[in-house]
C-alpha positions as CSV (number, residue, x, y, z in Angstrom):
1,X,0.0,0.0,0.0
2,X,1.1,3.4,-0.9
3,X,2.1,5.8,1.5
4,X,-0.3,8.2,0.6
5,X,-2.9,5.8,0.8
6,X,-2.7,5.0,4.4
7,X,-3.9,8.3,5.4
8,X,-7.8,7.2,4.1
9,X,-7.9,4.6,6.7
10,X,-8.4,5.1,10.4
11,X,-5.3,4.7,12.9
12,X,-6.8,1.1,13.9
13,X,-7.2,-0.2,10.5
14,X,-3.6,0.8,9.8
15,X,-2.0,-1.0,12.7
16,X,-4.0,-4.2,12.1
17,X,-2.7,-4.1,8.4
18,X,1.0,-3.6,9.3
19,X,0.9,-6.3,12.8
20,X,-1.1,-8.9,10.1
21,X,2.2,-7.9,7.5
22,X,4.4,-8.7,9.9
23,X,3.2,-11.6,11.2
24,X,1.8,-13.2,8.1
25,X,5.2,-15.0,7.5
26,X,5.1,-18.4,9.7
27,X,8.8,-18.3,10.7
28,X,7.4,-15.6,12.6
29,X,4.9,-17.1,14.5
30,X,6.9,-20.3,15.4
31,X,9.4,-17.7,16.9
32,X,6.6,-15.8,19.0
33,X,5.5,-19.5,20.1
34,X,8.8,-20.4,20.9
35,X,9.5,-17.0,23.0
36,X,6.4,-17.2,24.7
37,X,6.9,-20.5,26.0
38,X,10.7,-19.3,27.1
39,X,11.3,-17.7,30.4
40,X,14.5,-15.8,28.6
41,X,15.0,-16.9,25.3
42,X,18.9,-16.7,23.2
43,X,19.1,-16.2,19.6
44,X,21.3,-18.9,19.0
45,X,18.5,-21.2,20.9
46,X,15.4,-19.8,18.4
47,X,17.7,-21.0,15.4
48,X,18.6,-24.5,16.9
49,X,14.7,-24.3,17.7
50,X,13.3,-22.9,14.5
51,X,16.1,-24.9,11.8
52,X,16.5,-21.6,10.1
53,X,20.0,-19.9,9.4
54,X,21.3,-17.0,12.1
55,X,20.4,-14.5,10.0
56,X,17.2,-15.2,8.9
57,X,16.1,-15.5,12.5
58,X,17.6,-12.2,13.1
59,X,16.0,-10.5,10.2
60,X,12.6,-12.3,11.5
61,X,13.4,-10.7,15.0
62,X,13.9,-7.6,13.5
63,X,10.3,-7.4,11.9
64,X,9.0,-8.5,15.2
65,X,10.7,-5.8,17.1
66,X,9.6,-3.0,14.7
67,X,5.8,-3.7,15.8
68,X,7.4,-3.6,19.3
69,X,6.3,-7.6,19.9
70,X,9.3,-8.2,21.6
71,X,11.5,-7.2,23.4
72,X,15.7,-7.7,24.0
73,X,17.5,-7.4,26.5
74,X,21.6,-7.3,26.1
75,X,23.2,-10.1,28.0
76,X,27.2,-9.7,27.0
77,X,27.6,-11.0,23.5
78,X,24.2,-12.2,23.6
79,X,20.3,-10.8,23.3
80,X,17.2,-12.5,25.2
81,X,14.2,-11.7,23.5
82,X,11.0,-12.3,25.4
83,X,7.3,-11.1,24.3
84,X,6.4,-7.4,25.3
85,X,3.0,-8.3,26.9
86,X,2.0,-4.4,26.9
87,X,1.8,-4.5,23.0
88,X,0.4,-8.4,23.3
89,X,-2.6,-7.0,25.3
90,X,-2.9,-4.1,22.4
91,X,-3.1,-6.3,19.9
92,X,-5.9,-8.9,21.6
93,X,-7.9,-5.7,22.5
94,X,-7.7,-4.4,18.8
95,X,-8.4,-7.8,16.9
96,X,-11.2,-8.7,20.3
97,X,-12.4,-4.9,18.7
98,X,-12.5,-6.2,15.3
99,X,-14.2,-9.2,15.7
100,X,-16.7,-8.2,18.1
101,X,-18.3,-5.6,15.7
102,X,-18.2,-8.2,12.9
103,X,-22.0,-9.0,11.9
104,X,-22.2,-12.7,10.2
105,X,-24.8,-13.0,7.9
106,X,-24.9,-15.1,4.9
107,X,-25.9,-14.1,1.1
């Protein structure tokens, strides 16, 4: 979607769109299962988990942390990740919001 066209839809429509971007890819959602089920989670243990190369996972983290999903911490050479339940609880209320006003009716 264009920049430009963003700015016809409301702010909650536009935040569904980019959190359902982001986690349409299902590397992505094996990694938020695997973190959630973590009580500190290493890199190096999503790829042993996961089967993907280190930088794939990392570029996966990365699209995680730009919808603010997660969360790292710096331990040394190494980052925990761990679900940011502020933005988890967003995102239930908004798609809870969604689905609640949805009418289902058939043609």
């Amino acid at each position: 979607m264009g920049v430009t066209k963003t700015q016809i839809f409301n702010t909650n429509q536009n935040e569904l769109a980019t959190i359902f971007k982001v986690l349409s890819n299902p590397a992505r959602i094996a990694i938020l299962q695997y973190i959630s089920t973590q009580e500190a989670c290493i890199c190096n243990d999503i790829v042993d988990e996961i089967g993907l190369a280190q930088p794939t996972i990392s570029q996966h983290l990365k699209e995680l942390k730009s919808i603010d999903l997660i969360t790292g911490e710096i331990e040394g050479k190494r980052v925990c990740y761990c679900i940011n339940l502020k933005k988890w609880k967003k995102i239930q209320d908004l798609l809870n919001s969604f689905f609640d006003k949805t009418k289902f009716n058939c043609c």
